[in-house]
Phi, psi and omega in degrees: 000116198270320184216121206282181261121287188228157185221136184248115154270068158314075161315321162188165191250359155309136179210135181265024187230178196214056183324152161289322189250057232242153176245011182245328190088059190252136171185113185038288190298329202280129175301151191305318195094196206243012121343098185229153207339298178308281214301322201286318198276307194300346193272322168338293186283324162310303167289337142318336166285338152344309211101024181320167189206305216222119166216133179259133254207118184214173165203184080000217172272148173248017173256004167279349179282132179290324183253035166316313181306303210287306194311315216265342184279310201303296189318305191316302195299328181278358159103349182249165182300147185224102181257154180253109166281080208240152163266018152072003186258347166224138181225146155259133164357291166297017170246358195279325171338297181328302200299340207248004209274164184288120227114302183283113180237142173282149155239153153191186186228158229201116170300295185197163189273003163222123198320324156316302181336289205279339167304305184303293185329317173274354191033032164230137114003105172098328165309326185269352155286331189280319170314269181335306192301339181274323159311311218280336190261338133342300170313302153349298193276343172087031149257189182270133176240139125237159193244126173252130168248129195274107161283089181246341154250145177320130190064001183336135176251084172293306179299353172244339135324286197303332183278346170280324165326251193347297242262306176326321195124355188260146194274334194186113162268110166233198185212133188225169135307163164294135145288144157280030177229148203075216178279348181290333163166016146100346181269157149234100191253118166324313209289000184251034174250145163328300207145340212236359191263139193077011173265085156086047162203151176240179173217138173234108188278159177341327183271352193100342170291116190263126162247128192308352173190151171294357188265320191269070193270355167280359181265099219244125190237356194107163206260106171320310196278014141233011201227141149296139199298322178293317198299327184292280209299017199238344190255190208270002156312303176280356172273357161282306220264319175316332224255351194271326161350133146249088172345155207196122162256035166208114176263158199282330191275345171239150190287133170286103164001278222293003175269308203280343186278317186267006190278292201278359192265295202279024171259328180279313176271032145250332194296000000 
């Protein structure tokens, strides 16, 4: 890998919500890891000297990070896209300044138009008023929400989650299946990865262990916090876990324009 482009920060997996099919296996209970405020801006800079561009803030929650702020400033300050990946269920006040700064877009993720639904899934009481409420006021304030919706129960009422988005005010929507990985099920299989991990983007979990993608975390290439990132990405751990990747020529993680163009054309007209 000659030059990074995005960078995945799992800041920590600690979560207050506890998803059924979740890929980290994240929840309340679960520890930050060793990854710390300091650690988090050196692995930053580190990918700028890369040719860093683009970085996503991820967890678990990644507003559970004790240096959530700092960290989301020290990217910001350095000039890069910064999307932040929140369940949206807790915002603290200080924190919508951050949030609004250029650059910075929210992403999350959104079950069904109806709360029991979007409850089960998530197994708390009550998420899907905090979500939601928290999208409407992120729109307010003029930032960019996307939205992911999770096909995860039988009858899901996916198409009507999308249509409350799109009807909110969120621009991009998108809709995947369950991975088979993590609590969603536990494998570890290449083939339930895009397609797109390690071509001139990494991931770094919580522990410090850097990878080619968060979903693909078995693929363990070594530890920022004792090896330099180039020094990882240069070496023959990580040209193992990119080369076990199986190319795809439509990769699962990115939405085809002209479908999602032709998605929201009938979601508006029904609306």
């Amino acid at each position: 890998m000659d030059v990074v482009d995005f960078m995945e920060l799992e800041l920590t997996d600690s979560c207050d919500l506890e998803c059924v099919h979740c890929y980290t296996n994240s929840g309340p209970l679960v520890q930050h890891g060793p990854m710390t405020g300091d650690d988090w801006i050196n692995a930053i800079n580190q990918g700028l000297q890369l040719g860093l561009k683009r970085a996503q803030l991820i967890g678990g929650e990644p507003t559970r990070h004790p240096d959530f702020a700092r960290i989301l400033n020290h990217a910001a300050d350095a000039g890069l896209s910064v999307s932040v990946f929140s369940n949206l269920t807790h915002i603290r006040g200080e924190w919508w300044p951050l949030l609004t700064r250029p650059g910075v877009t929210l992403s999350t993720s959104y079950y069904s138009d109806v709360p029991a639904e979007h409850d089960r899934i998530t197994t708390r009481a009550g998420s899907h008023a905090h979500t939601r409420a928290n999208i409407v006021k992120a729109l307010a304030r003029g930032i960019q929400v996307k939205a992911a919706i999770t096909t995860v129960l039988p009858g899901q009422r996916v198409a009507e989650a999308r249509a409350e988005l799109v009807a909110l005010g969120v621009e991009k929507v998108t809709v995947d299946g369950v991975r088979e990985v993590g609590r969603g099920g536990g494998t570890c299989d290449v083939n339930e990865l895009c397609g797109l991990c390690g071509l001139t983007r990494v991931a770094i979990l919580p522990d410090g262990v850097v990878v080619p993608c968060v979903l693909g975390r078995w693929l363990k290439a070594g530890n920022v916090r004792i090896t330099p990132l180039e020094e990882i990405l240069a070496g023959p751990m990580w040209q193992r876990a990119v080369a076990q990747v199986p190319r795809k020529p439509r990769p699962r993680c990115l939405p085809q324009a002209e479908q999602m163009q032709k998605e929201r054309e009938k979601i508006h007209a029904h609306l």
